[in-house]
FINU-642618 format. One line per field, with one value per residue: residue number from 1; x, y, z of N, C-alpha, C in turn; residue in three letters. Coordinates in Angstrom, 2 decimals, padded with zeros to 5 digits. Layout:
pos = NUM	... .
n_px = X	... .
n_py = Y	... .
n_pz = Z	... .
ca_px = X	... .
ca_py = Y	... .
ca_pz = Z	... .
c_px = X	... .
c_py = Y	... .
c_pz = Z	... .
code = ALA	... .
***
This chain:
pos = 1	2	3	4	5	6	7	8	9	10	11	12	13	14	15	16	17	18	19	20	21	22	23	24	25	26	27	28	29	30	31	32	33	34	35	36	37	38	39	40	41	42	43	44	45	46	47	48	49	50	51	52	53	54	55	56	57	58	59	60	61	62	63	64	65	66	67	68	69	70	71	72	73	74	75	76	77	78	79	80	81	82	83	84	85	86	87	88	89	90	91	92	93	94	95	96	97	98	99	100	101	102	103	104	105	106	107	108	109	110	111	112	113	114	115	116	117	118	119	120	121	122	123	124	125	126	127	128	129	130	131	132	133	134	135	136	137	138	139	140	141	142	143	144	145	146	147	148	149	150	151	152	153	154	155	156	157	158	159	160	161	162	163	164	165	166	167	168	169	170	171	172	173	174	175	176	177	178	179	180	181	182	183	184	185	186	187	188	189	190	191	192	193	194	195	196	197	198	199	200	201	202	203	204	205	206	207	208	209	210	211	212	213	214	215	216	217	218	219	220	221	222	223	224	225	226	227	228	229	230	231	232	233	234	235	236	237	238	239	240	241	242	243	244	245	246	247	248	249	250	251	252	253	254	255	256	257	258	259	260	261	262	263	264	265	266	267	268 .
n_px = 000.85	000.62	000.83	000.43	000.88	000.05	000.72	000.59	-002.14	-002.94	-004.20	-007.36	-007.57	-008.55	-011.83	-012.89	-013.05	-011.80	-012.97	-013.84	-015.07	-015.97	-016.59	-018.60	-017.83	-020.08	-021.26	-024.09	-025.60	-024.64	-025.76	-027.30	-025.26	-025.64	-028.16	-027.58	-025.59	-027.62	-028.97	-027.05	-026.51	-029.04	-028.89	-026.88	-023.68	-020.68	-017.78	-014.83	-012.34	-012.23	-012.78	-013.05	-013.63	-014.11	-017.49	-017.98	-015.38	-016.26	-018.14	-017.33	-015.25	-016.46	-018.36	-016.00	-014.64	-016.90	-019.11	-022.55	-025.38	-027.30	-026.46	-024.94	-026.73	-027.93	-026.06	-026.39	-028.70	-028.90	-027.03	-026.00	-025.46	-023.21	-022.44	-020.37	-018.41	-017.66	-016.84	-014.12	-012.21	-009.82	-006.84	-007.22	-009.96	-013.54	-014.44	-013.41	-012.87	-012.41	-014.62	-015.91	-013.77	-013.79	-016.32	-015.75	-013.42	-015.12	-017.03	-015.46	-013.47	-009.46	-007.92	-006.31	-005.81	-004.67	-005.58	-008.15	-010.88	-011.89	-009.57	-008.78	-009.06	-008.34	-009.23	-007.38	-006.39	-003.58	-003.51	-001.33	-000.14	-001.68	-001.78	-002.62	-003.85	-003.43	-004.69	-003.41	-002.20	-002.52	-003.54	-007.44	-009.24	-007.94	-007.34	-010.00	-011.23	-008.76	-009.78	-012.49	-011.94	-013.40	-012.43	-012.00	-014.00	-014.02	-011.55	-008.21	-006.10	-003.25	-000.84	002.46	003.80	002.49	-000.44	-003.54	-006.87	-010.27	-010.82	-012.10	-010.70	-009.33	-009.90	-013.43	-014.97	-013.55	-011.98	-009.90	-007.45	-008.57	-008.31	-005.47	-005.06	-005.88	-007.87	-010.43	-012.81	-014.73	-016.98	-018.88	-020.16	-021.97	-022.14	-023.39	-023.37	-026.06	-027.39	-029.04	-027.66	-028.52	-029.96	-027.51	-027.69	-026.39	-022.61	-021.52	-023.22	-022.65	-019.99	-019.60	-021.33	-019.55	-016.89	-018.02	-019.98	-017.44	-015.98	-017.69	-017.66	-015.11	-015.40	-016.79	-015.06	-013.19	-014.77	-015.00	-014.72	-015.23	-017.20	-019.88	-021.58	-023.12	-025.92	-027.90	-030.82	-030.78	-031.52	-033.83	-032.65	-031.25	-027.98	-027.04	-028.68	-029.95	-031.98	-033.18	-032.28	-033.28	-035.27	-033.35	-031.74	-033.39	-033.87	-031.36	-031.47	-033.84	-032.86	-030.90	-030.80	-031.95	-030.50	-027.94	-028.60	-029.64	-026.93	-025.05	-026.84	-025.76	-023.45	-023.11 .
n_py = -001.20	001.89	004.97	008.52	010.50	013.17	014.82	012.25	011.43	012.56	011.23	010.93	012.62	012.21	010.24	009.89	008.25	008.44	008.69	007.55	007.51	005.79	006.53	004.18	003.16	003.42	004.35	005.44	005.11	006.21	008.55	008.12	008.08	011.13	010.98	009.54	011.31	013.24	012.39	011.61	014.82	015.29	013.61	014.77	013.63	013.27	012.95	012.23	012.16	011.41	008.99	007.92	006.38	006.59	007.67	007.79	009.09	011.52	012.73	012.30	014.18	016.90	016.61	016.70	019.17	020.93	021.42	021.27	018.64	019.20	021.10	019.38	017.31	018.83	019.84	016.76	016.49	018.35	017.31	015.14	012.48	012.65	014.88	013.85	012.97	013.74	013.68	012.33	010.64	008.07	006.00	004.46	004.46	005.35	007.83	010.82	011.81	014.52	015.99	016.01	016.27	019.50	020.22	019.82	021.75	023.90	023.71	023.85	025.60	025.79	023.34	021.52	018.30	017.79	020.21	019.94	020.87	018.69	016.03	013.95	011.37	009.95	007.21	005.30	003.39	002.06	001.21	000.30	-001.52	-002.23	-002.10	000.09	003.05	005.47	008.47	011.56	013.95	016.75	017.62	018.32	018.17	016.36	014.04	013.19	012.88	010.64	008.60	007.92	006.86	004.74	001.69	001.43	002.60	005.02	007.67	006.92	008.49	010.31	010.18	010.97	009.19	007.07	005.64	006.19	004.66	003.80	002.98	001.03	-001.40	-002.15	-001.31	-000.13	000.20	002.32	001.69	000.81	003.37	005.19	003.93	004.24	007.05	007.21	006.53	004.87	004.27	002.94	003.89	002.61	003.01	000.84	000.78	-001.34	-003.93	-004.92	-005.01	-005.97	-007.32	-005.69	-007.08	-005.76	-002.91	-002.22	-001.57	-000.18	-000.37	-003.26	-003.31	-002.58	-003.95	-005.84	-005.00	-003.73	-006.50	-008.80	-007.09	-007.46	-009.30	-009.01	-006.68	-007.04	-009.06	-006.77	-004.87	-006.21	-005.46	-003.32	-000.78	000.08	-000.36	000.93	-000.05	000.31	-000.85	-000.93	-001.98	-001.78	000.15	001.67	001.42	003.25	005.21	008.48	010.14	008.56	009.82	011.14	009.31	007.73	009.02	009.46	006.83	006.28	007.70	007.12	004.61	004.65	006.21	005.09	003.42	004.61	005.99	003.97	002.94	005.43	005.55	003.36	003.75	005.68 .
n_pz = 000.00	-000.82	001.01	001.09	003.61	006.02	008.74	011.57	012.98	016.26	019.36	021.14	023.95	027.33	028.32	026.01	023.02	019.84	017.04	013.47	010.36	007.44	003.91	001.80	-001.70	-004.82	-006.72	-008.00	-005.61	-004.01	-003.30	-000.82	001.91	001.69	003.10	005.59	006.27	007.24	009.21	010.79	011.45	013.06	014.95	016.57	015.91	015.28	013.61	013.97	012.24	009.02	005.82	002.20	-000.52	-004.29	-005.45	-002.54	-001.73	-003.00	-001.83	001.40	001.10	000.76	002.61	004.64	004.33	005.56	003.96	004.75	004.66	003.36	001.60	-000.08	-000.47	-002.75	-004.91	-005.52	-006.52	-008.72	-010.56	-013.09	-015.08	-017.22	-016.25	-015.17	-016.71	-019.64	-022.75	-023.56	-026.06	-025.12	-024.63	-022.28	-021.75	-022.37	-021.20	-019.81	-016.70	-016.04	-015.57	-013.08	-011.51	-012.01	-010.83	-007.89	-007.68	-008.44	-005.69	-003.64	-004.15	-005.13	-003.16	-000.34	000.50	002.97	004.50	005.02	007.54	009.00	009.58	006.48	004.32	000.98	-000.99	-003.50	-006.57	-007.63	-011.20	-012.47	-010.70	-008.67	-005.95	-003.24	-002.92	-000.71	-000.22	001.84	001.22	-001.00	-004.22	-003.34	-005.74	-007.73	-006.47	-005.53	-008.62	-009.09	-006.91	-007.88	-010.71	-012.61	-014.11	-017.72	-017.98	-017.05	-017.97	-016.35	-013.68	-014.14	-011.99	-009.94	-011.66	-011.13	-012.30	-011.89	-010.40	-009.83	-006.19	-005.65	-006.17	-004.44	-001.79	-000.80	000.55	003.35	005.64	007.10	006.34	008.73	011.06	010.62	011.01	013.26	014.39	017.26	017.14	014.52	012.37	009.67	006.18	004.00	001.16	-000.72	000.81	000.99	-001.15	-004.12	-007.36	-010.77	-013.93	-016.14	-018.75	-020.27	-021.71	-019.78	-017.45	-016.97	-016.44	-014.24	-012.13	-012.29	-011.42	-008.84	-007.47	-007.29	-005.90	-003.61	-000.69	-000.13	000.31	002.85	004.67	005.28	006.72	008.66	011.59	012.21	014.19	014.50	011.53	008.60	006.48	003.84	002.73	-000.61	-002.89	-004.85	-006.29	-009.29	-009.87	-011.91	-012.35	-011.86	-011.72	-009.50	-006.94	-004.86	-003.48	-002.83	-001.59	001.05	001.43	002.87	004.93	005.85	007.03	008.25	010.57	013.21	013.52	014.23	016.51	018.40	018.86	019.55	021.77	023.30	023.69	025.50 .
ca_px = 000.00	001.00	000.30	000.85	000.17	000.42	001.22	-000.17	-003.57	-002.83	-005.56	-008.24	-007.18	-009.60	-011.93	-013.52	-012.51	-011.23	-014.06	-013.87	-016.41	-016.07	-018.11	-017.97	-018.19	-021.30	-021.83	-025.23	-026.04	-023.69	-027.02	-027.49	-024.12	-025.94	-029.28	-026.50	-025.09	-028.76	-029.35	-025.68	-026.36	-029.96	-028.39	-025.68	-023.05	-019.88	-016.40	-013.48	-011.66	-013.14	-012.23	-013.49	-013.70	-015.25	-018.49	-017.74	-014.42	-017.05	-019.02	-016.39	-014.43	-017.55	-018.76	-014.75	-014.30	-017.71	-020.43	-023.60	-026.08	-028.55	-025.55	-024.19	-027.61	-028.68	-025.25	-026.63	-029.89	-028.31	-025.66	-026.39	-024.32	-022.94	-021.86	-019.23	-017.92	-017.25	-016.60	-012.90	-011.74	-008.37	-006.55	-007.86	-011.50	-014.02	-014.50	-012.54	-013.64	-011.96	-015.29	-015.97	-013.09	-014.32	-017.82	-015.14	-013.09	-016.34	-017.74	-014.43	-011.72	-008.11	-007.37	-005.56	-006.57	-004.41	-005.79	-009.66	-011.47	-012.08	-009.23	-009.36	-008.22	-009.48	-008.33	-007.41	-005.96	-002.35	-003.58	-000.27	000.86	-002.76	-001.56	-003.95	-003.10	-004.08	-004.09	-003.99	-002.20	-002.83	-005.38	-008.65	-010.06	-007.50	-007.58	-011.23	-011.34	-008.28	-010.54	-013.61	-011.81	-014.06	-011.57	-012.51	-015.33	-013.16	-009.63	-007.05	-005.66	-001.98	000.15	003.58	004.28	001.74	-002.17	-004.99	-008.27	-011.37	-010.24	-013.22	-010.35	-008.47	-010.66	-014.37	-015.03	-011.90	-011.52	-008.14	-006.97	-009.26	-007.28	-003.96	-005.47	-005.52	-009.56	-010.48	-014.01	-015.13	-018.15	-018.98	-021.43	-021.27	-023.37	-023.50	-023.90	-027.67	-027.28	-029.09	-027.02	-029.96	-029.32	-027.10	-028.56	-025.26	-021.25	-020.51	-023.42	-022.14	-018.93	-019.95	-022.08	-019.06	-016.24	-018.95	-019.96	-016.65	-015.42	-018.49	-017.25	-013.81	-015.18	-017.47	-014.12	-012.11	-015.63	-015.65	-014.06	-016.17	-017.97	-020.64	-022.16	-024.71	-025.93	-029.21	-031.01	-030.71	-031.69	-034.68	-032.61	-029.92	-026.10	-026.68	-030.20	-029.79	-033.50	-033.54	-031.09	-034.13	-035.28	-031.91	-031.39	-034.68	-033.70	-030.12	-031.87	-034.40	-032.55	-029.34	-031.71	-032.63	-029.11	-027.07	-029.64	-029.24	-024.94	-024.74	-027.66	-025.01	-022.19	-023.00 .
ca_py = 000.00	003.70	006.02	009.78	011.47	014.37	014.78	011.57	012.06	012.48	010.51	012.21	012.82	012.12	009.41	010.16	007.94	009.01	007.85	007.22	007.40	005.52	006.56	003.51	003.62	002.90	005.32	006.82	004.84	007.17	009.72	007.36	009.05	012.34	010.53	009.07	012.80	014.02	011.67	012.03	015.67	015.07	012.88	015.19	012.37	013.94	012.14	013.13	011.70	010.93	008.32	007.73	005.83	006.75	008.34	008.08	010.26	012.86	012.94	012.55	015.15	017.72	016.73	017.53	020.57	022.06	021.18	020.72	017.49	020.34	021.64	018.02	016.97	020.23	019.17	015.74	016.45	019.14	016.19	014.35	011.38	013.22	016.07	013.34	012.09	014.68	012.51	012.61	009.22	007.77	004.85	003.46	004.81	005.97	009.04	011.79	012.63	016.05	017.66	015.60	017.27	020.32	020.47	019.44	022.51	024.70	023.76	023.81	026.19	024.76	023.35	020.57	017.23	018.51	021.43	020.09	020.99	017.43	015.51	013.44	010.25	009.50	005.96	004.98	002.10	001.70	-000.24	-000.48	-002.20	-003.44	-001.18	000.61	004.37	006.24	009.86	012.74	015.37	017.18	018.29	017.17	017.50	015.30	012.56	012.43	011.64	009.57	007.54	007.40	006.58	003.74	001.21	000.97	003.58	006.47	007.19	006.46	009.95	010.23	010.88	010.59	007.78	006.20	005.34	005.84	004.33	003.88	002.62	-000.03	-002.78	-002.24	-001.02	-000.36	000.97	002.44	001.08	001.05	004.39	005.46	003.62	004.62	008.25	007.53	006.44	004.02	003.70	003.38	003.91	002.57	003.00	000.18	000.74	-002.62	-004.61	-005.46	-004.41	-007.15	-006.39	-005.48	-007.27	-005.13	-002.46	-001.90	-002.32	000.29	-001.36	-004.60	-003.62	-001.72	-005.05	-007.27	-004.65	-003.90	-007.66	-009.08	-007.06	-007.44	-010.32	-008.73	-005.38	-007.69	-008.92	-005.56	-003.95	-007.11	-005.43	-002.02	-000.58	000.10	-001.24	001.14	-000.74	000.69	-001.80	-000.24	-003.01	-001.30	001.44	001.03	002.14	005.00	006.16	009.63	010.50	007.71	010.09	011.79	008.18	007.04	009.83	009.25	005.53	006.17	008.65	006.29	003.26	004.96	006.73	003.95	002.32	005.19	006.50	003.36	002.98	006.20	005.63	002.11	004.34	006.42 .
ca_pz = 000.00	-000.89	001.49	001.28	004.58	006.58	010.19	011.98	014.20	018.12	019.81	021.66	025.13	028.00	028.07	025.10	021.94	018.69	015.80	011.91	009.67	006.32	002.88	000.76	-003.54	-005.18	-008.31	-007.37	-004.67	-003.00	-002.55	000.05	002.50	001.92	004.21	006.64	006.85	007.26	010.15	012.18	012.35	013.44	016.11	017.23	015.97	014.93	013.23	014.13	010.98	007.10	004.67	001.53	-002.02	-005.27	-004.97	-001.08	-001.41	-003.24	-000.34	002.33	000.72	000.74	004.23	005.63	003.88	006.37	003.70	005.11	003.93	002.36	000.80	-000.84	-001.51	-003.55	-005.71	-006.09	-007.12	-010.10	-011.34	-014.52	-015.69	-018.35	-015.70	-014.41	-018.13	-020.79	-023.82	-024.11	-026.01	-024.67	-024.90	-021.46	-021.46	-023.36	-020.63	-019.26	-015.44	-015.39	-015.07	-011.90	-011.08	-012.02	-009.83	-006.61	-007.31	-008.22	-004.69	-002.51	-004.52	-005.22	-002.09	-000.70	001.60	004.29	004.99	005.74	008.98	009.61	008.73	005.00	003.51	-000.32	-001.29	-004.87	-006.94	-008.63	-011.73	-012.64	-009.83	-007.69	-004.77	-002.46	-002.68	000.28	-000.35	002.32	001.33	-002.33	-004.52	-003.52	-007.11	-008.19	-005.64	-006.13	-009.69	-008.78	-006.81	-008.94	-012.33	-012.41	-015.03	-018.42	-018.37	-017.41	-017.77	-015.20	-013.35	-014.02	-010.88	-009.52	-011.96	-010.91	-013.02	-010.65	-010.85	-008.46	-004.97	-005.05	-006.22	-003.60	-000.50	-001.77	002.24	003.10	006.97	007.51	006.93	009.56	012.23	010.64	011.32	014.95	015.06	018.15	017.08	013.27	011.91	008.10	005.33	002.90	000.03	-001.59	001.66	000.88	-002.87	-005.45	-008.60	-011.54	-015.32	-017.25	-019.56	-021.75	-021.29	-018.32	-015.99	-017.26	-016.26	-012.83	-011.81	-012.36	-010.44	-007.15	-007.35	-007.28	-004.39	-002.44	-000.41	000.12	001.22	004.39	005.47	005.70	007.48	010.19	012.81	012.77	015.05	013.51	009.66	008.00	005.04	003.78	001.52	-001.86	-004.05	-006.12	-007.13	-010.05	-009.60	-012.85	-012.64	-011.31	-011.77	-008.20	-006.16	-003.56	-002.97	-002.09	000.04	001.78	002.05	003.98	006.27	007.16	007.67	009.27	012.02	014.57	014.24	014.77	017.62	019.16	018.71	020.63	023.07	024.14	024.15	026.82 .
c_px = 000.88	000.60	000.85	-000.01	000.89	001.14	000.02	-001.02	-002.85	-004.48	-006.11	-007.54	-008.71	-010.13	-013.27	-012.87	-012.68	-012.42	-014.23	-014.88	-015.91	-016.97	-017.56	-018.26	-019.25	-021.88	-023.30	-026.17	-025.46	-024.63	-027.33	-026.92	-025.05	-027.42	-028.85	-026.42	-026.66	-029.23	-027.91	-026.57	-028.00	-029.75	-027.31	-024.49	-022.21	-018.39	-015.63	-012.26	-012.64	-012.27	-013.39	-013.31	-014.82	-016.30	-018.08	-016.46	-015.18	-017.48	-018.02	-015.47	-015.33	-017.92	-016.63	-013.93	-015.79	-019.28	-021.46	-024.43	-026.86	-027.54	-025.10	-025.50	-028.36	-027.47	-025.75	-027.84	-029.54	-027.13	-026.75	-025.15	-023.34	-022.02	-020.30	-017.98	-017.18	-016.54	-015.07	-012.29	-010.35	-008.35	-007.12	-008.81	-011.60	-014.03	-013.90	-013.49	-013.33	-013.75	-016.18	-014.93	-013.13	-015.26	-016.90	-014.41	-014.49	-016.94	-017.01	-013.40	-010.89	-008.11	-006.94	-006.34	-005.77	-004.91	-007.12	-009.83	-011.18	-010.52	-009.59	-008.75	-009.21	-008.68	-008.66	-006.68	-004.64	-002.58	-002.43	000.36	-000.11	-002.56	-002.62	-003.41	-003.76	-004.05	-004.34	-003.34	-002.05	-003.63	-006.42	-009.30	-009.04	-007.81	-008.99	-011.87	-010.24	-009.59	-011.73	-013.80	-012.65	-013.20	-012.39	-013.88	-014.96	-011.57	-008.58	-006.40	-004.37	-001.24	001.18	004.03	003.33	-000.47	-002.95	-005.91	-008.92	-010.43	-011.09	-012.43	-009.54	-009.59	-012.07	-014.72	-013.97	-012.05	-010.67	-007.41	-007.74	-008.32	-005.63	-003.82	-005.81	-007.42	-009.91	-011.72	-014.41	-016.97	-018.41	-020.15	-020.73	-022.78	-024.45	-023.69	-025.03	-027.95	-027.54	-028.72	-028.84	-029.27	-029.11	-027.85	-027.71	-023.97	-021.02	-021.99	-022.95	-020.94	-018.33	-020.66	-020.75	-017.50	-016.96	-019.46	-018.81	-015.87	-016.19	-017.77	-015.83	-014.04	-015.93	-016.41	-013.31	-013.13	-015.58	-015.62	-014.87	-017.09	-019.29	-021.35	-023.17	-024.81	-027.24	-029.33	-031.30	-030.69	-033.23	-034.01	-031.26	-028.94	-026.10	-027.98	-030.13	-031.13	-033.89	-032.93	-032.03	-034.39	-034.69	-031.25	-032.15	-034.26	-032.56	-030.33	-032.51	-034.20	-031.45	-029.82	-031.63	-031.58	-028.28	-027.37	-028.99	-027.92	-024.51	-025.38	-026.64	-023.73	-022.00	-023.30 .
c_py = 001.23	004.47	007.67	010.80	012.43	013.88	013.61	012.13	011.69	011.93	011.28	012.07	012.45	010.72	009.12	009.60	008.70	008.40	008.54	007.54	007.28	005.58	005.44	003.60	002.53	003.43	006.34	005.84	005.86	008.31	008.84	007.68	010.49	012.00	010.57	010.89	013.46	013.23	011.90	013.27	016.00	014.53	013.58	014.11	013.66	013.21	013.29	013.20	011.21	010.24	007.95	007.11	005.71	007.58	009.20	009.01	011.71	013.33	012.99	014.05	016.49	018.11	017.22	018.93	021.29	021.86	020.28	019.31	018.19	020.11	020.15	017.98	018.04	019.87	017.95	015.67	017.46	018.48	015.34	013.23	012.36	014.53	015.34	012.73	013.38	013.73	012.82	011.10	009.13	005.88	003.44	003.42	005.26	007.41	009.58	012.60	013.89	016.69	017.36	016.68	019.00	021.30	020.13	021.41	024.02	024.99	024.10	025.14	025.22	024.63	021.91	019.71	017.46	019.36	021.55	020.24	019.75	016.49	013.79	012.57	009.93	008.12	005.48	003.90	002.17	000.91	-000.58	-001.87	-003.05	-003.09	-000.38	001.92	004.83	008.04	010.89	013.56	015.63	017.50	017.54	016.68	016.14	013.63	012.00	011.59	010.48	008.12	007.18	007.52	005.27	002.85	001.03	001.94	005.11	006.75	007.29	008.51	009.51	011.31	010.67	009.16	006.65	006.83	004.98	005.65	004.27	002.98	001.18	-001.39	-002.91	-002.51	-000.13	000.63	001.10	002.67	001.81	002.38	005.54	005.01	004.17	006.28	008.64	006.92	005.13	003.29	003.94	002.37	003.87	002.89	002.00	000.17	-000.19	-004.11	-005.63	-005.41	-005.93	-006.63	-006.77	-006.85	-005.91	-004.65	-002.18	-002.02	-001.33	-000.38	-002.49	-004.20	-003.00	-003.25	-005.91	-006.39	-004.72	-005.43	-008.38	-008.78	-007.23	-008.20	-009.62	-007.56	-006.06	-008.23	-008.00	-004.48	-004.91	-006.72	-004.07	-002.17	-000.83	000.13	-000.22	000.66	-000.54	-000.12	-001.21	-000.97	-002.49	-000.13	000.95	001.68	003.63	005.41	007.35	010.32	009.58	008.31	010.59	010.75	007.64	007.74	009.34	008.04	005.48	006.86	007.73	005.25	003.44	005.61	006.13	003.68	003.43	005.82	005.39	002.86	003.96	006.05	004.35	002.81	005.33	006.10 .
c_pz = 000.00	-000.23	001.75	002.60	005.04	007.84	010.92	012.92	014.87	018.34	020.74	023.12	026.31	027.46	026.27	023.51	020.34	017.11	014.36	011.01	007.77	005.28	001.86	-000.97	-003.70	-006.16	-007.53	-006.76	-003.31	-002.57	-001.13	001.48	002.91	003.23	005.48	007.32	007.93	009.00	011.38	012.58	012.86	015.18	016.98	016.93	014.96	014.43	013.50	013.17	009.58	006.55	003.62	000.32	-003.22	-004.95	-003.80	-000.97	-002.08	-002.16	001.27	002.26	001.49	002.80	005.42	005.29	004.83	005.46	004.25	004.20	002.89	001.13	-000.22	-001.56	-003.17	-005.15	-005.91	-007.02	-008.86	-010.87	-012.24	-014.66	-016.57	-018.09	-015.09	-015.47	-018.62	-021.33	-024.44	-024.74	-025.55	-024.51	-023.44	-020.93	-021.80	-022.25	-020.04	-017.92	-014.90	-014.88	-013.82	-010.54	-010.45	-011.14	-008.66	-006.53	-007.69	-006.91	-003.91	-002.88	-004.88	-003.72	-002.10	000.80	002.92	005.13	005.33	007.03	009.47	008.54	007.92	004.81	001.99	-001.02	-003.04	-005.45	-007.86	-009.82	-012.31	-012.35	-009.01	-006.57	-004.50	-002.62	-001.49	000.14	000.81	002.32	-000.38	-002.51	-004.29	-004.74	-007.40	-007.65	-005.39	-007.48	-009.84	-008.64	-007.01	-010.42	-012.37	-014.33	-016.15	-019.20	-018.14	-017.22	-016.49	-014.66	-013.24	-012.54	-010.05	-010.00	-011.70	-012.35	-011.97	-010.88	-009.69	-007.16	-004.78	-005.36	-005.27	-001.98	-000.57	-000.20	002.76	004.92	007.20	007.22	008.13	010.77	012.23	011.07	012.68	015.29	015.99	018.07	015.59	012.72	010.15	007.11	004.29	002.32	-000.40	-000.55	001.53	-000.24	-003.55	-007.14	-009.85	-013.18	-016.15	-017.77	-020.65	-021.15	-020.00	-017.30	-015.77	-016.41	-014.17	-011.90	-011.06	-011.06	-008.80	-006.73	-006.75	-006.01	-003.03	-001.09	000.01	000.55	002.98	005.42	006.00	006.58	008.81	011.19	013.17	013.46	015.00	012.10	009.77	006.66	004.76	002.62	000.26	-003.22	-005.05	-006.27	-007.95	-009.61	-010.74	-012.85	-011.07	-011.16	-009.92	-006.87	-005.00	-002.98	-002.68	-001.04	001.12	002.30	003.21	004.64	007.34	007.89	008.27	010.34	013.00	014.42	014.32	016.44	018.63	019.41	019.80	021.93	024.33	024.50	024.91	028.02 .
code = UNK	UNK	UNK	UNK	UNK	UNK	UNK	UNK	UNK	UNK	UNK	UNK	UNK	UNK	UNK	UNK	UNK	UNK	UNK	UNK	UNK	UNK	UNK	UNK	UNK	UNK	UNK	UNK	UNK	UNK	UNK	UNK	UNK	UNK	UNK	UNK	UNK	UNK	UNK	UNK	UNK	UNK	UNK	UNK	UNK	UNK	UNK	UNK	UNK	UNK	UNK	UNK	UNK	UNK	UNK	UNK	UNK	UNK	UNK	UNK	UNK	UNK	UNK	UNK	UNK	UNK	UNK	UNK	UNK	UNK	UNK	UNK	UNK	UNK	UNK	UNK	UNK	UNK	UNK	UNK	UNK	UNK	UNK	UNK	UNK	UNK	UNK	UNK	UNK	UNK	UNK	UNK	UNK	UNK	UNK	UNK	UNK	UNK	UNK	UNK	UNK	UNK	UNK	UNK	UNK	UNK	UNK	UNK	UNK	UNK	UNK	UNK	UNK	UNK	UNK	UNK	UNK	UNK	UNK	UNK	UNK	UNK	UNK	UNK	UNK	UNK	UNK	UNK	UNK	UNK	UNK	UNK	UNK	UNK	UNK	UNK	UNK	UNK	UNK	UNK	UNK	UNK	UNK	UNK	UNK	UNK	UNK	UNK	UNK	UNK	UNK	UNK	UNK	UNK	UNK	UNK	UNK	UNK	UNK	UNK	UNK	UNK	UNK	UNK	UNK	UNK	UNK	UNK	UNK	UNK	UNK	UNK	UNK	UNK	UNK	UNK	UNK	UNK	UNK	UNK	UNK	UNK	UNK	UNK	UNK	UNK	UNK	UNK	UNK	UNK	UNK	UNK	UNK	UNK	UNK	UNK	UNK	UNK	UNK	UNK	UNK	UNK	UNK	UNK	UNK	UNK	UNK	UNK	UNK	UNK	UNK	UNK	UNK	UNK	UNK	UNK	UNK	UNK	UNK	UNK	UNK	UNK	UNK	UNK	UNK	UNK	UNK	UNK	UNK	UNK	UNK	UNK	UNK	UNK	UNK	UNK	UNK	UNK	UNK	UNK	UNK	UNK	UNK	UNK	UNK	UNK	UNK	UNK	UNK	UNK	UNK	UNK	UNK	UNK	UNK	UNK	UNK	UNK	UNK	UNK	UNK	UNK	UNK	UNK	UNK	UNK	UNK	UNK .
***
């Protein structure tokens, strides 16, 4: 694993533990995070660290730069497929995610993953090499479409010698830099948990089916040890229908409510 960090987390002092909060990738199941969000700060529930992949480093990113859930969801609901592509051909995907890019530094400025309120981890994939990247310090645009080049459907982000693609072949719920960030208690969202994949409608769900499929099973072992699992059942909505994104909010509000309610109500 590659990891570029900053100054390691100091652990909380007092008896008060240090807690994580993982957004995992899921294309546009990831409206789902923005419910979650909508429900923590309902609950008073607060991270003290962010990690993220794909989608989930959109949303992680957003929520540790100070954006509110309003604020994310209001961006989700004005995104189009088409707003995350721009049809650039290249030799290792038909799409070019600069303007993913784009809508990150539109919402935030240039800035860099060091320098969030809350601190950031956005995890991405070496396909060179099959290495985990960890990123926390640089541009956030970058290290977001880093980690939601999704292989094959958009092109790889060139950086330090290295070809970055989505994080979901590596670490799909990105755990573990959460603990390496000093967190004592972590809290996950895994998308795809409860997720019944749909039949294919053409080659990028085909090819979205067979990556999120594939790691399912390998992201349940690297979540075993968390604290707490939110996995909102998100099996009638597809992975690209963006017209489904209020109902997927709605769904990770209402099914991350009662189990975060009751997580804190044991931990006091």
């Amino acid at each position: 694993m590659d990891t570029w960090t900053s100054e390691k987390a100091a652990p909380m002092r007092g008896s008060e533990a240090r807690t994580g909060l993982a957004f995992g990738g899921g294309v546009v199941l990831g409206a789902a995070h923005i419910g979650v969000l909508k429900a923590m700060q309902e609950l008073g529930f607060r991270a003290d660290c962010v990690a993220g992949t794909s989608i989930g480093s959109f949303v992680a990113a957003l929520h540790a730069f100070g954006k509110s859930w309003e604020e994310i969801e209001k961006v989700a609901l004005e995104l189009d497929w088409s707003d995350l592509s721009g049809l650039t051909i290249s030799g290792y995907g038909l799409l070019s995610i600069r303007k993913f890019g784009d809508i990150v530094n539109r919402l935030l400025g240039s800035c860099r993953i060091e320098d969030a309120p809350v601190p950031l981890a956005i995890v991405a994939t070496d396909i060179c090499t099959g290495r985990k990247v960890v990123m926390r310090r640089g541009d956030v645009a970058m290290a977001v479409m880093a980690s939601s080049s999704i292989p094959g459907i958009f092109k790889p982000v060139e950086h330090h010698r290295m070809l970055l693609v989505d994080g979901v072949l590596t670490e799909n719920v990105p755990v573990s830099p959460l603990t390496d960030m000093g967190a004592e208690r972590i809290v996950c969202i895994d998308l795809l948990g409860r997720h019944t994949f749909r039949r294919p409608e053409h080659m990028a769900t085909l090819l979205l089916n067979a990556f999120y499929s594939a790691m399912r099973s390998v992201s349940q072992m690297q979540i075993q040890n968390a604290d707490l699992v939110i996995s909102p059942d998100l099996s009638g909505f597809s992975l690209v229908d963006m017209s489904a994104v209020p109902a997927i909010v709605d769904t990770g509000y209402r099914e991350s409510f009662p189990l975060i309610k009751s997580w804190m109500e044991r931990g006091k």
